[in-house]
C-alpha positions in Angstrom: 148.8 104.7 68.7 152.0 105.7 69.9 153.5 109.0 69.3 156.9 109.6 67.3 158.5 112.4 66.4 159.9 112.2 63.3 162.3 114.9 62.6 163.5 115.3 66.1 164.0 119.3 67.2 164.8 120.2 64.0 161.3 119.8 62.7 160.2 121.8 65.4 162.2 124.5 64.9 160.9 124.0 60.9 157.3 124.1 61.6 157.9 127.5 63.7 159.6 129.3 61.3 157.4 128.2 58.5 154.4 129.4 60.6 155.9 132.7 61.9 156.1 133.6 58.2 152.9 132.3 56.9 150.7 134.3 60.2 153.4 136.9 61.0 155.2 138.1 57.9 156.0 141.1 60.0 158.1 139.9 62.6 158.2 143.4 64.1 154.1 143.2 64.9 155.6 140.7 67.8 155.6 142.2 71.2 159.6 142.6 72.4 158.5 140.8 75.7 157.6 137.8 73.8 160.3 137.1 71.6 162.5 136.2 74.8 160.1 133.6 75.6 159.9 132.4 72.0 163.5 132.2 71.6 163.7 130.2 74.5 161.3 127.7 73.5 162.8 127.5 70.1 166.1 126.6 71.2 164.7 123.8 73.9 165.4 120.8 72.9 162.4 118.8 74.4 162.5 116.1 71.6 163.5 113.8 74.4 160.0 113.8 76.4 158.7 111.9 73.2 160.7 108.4 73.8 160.4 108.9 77.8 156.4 109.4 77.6 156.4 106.4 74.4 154.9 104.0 77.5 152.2 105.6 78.9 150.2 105.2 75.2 148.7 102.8 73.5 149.9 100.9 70.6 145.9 101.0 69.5 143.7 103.9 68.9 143.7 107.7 66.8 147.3 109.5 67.1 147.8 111.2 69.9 149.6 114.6 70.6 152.9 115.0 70.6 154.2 115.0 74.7 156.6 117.8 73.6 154.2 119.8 72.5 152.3 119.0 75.2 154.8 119.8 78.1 155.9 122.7 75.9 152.4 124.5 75.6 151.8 124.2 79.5 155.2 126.1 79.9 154.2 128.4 77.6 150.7 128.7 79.8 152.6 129.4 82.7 154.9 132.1 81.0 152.0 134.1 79.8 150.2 133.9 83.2 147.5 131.5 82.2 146.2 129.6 85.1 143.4 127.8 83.6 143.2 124.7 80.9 140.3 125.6 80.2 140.9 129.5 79.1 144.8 128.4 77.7 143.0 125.6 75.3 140.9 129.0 74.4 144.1 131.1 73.8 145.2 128.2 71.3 142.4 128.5 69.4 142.5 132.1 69.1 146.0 133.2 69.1 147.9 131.6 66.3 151.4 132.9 68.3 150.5 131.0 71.2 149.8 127.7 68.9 152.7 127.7 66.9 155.2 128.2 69.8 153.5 124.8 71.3 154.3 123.5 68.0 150.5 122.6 67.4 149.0 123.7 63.8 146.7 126.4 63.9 142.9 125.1 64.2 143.9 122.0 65.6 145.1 123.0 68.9 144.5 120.4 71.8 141.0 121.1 74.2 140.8 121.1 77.7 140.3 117.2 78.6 144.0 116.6 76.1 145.6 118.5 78.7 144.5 116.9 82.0 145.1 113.8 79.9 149.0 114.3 79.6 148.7 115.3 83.2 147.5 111.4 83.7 150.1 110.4 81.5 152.8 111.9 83.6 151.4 110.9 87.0 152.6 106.5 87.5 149.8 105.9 90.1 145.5 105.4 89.2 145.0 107.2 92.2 145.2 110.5 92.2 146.4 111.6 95.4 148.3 109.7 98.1 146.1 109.3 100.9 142.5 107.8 100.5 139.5 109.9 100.1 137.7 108.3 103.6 139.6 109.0 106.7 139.4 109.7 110.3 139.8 113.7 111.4 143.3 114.6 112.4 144.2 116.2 115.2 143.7 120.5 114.7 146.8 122.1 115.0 146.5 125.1 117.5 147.1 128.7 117.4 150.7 130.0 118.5 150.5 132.6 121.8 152.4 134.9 120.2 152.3 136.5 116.8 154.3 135.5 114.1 155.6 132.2 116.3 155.0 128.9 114.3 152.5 126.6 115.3 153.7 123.5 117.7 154.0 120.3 115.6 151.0 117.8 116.1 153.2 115.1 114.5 153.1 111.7 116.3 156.9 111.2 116.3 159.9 113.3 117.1 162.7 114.4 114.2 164.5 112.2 116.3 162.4 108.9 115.8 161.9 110.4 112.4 165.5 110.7 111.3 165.8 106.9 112.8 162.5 105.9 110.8 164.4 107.2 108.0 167.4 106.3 107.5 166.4 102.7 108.2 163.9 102.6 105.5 165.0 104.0 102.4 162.6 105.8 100.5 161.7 104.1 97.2 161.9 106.1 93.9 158.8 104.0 92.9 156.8 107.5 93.4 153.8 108.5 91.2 155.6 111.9 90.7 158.6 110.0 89.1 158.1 110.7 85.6 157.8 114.3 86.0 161.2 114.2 88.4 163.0 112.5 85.6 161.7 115.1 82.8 162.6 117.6 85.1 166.1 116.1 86.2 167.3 115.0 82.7 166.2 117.6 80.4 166.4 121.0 82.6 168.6 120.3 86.1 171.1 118.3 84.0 171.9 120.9 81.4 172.1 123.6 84.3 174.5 121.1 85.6 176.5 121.6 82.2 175.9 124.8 81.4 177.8 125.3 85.2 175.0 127.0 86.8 175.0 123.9 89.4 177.7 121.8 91.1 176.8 118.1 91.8 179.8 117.7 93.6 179.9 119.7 96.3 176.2 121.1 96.2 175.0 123.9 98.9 171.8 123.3 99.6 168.8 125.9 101.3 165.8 124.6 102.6 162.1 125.9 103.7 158.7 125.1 103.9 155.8 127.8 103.0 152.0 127.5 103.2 150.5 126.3 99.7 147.2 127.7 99.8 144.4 125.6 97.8 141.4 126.5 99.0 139.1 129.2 101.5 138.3 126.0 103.3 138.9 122.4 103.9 136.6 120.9 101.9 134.8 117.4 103.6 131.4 115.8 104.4 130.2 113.5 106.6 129.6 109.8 105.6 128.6 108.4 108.9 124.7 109.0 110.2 125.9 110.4 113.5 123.8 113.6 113.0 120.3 112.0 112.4 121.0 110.8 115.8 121.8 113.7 116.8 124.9 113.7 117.8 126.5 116.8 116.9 130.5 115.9 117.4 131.8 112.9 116.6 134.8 110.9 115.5 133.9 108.9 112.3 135.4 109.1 109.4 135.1 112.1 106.9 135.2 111.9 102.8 138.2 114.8 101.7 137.8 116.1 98.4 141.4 117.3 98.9 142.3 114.1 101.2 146.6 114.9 101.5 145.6 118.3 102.5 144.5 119.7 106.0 144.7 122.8 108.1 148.1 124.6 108.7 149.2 127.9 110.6 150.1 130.6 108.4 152.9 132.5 110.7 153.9 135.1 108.6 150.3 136.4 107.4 148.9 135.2 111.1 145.7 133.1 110.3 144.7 129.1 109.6 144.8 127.8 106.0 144.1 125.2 103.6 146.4 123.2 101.7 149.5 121.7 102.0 152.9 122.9 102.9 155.0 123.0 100.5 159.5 121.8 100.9 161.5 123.0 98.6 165.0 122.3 98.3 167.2 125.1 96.8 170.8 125.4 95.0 171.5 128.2 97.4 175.0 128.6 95.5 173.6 129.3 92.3 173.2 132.2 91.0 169.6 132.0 90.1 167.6 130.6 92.7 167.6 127.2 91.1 165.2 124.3 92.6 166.2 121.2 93.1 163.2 118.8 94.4 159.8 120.2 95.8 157.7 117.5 98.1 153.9 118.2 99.2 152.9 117.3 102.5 149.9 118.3 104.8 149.6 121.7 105.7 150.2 120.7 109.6 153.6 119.3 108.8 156.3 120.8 110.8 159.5 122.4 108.5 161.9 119.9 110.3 159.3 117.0 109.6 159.2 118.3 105.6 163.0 118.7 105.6 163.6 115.1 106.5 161.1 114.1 104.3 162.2 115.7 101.5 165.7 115.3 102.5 165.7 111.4 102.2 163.5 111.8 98.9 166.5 113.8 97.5 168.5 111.0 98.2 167.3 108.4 96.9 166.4 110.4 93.4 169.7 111.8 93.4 171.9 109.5 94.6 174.7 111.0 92.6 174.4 114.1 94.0 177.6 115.4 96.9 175.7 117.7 99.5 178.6 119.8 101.6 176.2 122.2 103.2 172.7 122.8 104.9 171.5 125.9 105.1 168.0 126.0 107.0 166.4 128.7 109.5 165.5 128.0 113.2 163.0 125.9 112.8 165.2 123.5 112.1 167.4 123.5 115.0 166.9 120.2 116.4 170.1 117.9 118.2 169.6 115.0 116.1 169.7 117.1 112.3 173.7 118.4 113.9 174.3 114.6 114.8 173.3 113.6 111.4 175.2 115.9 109.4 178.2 115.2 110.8 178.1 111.7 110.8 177.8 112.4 106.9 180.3 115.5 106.2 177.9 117.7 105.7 178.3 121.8 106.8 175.1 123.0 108.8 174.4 126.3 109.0 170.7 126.6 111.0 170.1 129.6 112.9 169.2 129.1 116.6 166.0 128.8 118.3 166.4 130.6 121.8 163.3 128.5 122.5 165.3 125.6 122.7 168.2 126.7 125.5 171.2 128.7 124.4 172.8 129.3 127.8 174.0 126.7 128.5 176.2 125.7 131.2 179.6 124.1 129.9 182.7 122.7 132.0 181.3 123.6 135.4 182.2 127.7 135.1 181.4 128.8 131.5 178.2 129.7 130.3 177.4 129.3 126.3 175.5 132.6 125.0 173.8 133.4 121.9 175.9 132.7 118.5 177.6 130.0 120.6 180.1 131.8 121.8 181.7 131.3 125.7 180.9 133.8 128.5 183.9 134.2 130.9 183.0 135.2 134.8 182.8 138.3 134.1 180.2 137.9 132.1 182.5 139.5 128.6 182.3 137.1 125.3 185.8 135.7 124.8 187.7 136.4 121.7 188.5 133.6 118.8 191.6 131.7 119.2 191.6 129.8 116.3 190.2 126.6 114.7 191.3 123.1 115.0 189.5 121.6 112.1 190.9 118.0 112.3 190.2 118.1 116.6 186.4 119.7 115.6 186.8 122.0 118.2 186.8 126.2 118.4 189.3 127.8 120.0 188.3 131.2 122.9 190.3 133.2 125.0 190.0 135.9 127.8 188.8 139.0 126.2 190.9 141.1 128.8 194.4 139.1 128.7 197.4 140.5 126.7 200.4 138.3 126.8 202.4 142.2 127.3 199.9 143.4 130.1 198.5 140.4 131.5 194.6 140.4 132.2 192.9 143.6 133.0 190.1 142.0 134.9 189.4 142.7 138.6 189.1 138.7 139.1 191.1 137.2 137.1 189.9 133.4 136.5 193.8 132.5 135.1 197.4 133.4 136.4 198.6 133.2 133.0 199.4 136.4 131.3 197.7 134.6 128.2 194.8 134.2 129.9 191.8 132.0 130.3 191.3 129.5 127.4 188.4 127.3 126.5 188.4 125.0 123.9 184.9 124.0 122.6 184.6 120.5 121.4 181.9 119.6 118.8 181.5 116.3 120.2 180.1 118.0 123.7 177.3 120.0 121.6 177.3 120.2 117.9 174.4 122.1 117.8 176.0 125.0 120.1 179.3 124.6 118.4 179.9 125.0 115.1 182.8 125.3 112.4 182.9 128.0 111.5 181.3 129.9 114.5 177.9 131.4 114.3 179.4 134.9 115.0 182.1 134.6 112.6 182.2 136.3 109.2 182.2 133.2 107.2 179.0 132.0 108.3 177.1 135.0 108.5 178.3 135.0 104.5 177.1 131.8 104.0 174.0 131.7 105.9 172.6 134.8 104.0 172.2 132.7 101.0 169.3 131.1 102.5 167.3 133.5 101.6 167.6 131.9 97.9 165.0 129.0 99.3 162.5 132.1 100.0 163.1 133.9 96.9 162.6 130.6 95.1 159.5 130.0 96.7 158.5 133.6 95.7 158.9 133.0 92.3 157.1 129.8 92.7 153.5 131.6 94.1 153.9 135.0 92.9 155.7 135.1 89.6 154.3 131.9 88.1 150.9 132.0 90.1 151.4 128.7 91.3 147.9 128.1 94.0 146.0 130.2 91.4 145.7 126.3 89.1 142.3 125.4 91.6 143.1 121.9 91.4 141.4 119.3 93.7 144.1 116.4 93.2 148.2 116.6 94.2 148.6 114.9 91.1 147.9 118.2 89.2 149.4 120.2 91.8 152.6 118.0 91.3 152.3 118.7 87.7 151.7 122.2 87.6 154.7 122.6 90.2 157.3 121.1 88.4 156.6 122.8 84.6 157.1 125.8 87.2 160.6 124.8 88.4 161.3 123.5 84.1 160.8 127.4 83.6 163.0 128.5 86.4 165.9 126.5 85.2 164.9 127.6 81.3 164.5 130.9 82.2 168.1 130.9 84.3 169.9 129.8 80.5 171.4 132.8 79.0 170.1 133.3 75.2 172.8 134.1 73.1 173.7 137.5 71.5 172.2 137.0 68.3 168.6 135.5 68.0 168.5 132.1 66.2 164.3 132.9 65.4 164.8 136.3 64.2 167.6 135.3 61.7 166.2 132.2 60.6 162.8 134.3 59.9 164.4 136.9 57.9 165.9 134.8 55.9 164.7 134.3 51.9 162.3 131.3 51.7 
């Protein structure tokens, strides 16, 4: 049977306050820590989800649950720290508070298989992860030399061939996490959008990758009968109970995992840390290898969507992300890896040093000069010369009283030279909000517990992660100054 919702929001909101009253005729009794929760749930409009979710029932069988509810009890779950199906279909059973929020009636709350149901619901592929379950052993990433280093990338292809795989074939929005990325998009990033916590038009965005932890080990068997013959090591093909996951270097805590790693993209110009679009990939993944992944997936799911910066950290800093975002307009602002050459030797007698700056003869960093925006190109001069005094140094490399000048095209290195500088004010200001993709991710792990779910399948992984970022953005809404519940509840019946 398919579900309908008759009565919209409004009967929601009905059914809660009837219910508060009937179980809680002392409002008071309710713990101040919940009624913020509460009153967010109660003005959530989620009425929506019900016509989006209408094809993935059946016209035939008993009536199902409502997907509001549904989507709105495993919020709720994930507000009250509940990690497990199993002990939140509990919870609804004994804690009227927790039932009546979800908008399910007391003593007939949904069990444990109902949820992992809606999670099939929500997930527009049979299969429940992306890879299949038999494959051959990939090659094991390798511990860095030095501590706290990240782990050298064992992918097959360069960002460079990557970025050109890319761009050539556009990623299709035909994904099995599509549902969710349209609840997501249309009932919680869009209303940020209006409520001007995000700007689509000229959107900053932050990007990292973190270790997503989902088990001690990686968990697979042998199918092949290489060991009766006793052969100890060989290369057949493994069954993965967790086949999209694999073993990753954890840099900052120094040891191998499990998992995947997880890309986030970040509204680093919002105020709250808002996310944007996560993407899964194996736990060996390189950051610049998740970036363009998740990069191109932003793309083509948010087409609308004007991004005028980048702001990513070192790992990043490869030749061919600068060449790319300046063929498109688009602001980077990656910090640079000193493995990957800084001084560098430019127009026979200068040498570039750290922050991209110029180092005259004397080995002094010259002083800025200015910036021509429409030539792309940064403006340095001696660090001695006074057009009064003339130059101070014991060489001089110019007979000018000006000085020496250099002008430093972006065309010659636009991943050296950038507008505006590295050492400048401007984009030391703008580079510290990159920290808002960390802090995101923090919020992610720690504050809503996100590996503590012990799936087995990215599809519930997918779904648990992005009811996660649905409470971010509900939980970024101011609530108004007087409480819709608490007036509506002390109101005569």
């Amino acid at each position: 049977m398919l579900p309908f919702n008759f009565g919209g929001h409004a009967a929601y909101q009905d059914f809660v306050v009837q219910n508060l009253r009937e179980y809680y005729p002392n409002p008071e009794s309710i713990p101040n820590n919940v009624w913020d929760i509460m009153e967010r749930f109660f003005l959530k409009d989620l009425s929506r989800v019900d016509e989006m979710m209408r094809d993935r029932y059946s016209v035939f069988g008993p009536k199902p649950r409502l997907p509001s509810c549904m989507l709105r009890s495993i919020m709720l779950a994930l507000e009250f720290k509940v990690t497990s199906y199993t002990a939140w279909a509990n919870q609804l059973k004994l804690n009227p508070l927790y039932a009546i929020i979800s908008g399910f009636d007391f003593g007939n709350t949904p069990g444990t298989g109902t949820f992992y149901d809606f999670n099939r619901r929500l997930w527009l592929s049979d299969d429940k992860n992306f890879s299949p379950h038999e494959r051959i052993p990939k090659t094991s990433i390798k511990k860095p030399s030095k501590k706290g280093n990240k782990a050298k990338s064992i992918d097959k292809l360069t960002v460079e061939e990557l970025l050109i795989k890319m761009e050539a074939d556009s990623i299709s929005t035909k994904q099995p996490f599509k549902r969710l990325f349209d609840i997501f998009n249309e009932d919680f990033l869009s209303e940020s959008v209006d409520r001007n916590l995000i700007n689509p038009s000229s959107l900053s965005l932050a990007g990292d990758g973190t270790p997503f932890v989902t088990s001690a080990r990686e968990r697979k068997k042998r199918i092949c009968k290489c060991k009766e013959e006793d052969i100890s090591k060989c290369d057949c093909a493994r069954y993965y109970s967790q086949p999209d996951c694999d073993v990753g270097w954890d840099s900052s805590r120094d040891h191998f995992y499990s998992g995947y790693s997880l890309y986030m993209l970040t509204a680093s110009d919002s105020e709250n840390d808002l996310p944007i679009l996560p993407l899964l990939g194996p736990a060996s993944r390189h950051d610049s290898h998740g970036f363009l992944h998740t990069w191109f997936t932003i793309k083509a799911f948010l087409p609308e969507y004007s991004i005028s910066k980048l702001l990513l950290d070192s790992a990043h800093d490869a030749m061919p992300i600068y060449k790319y975002c300046r063929r498109n307009n688009i602001t980077p602002f990656i910090d640079l890896n000193e493995k990957r050459g800084i001084n560098v030797k430019y127009k026979d007698d200068f040498y570039i040093g750290k922050d991209g700056i110029p180092i005259c003869k004397a080995g002094l960093k010259m002083n800025h000069d200015g910036v021509e925006k429409k030539k792309f190109r940064i403006k340095f001069r001696c660090p001695l010369a006074s057009r009064k005094y003339g130059c101070r140094c014991d060489n001089p490399c110019s007979d000018s009283k000006y000085g020496r000048t250099v002008h430093l095209a972006m065309k010659d290195n636009p991943r050296l030279f950038n507008i505006p500088p590295r050492d400048s004010e401007e984009w030391k200001l703008e580079y510290n909000a990159r920290t808002s993709s960390e802090r995101n991710n923090k919020r992610g792990k720690k504050d809503y517990k996100l590996e503590d779910g012990n799936h087995r399948s990215s599809r519930e992984w997918y779904c648990r992660l992005f009811c996660i970022m649905m409470c971010q953005h509900l939980d970024a809404w101011d609530l108004p100054y007087e409480s819709a519940l608490r007036k509506r509840l002390m109101q005569v019946a």
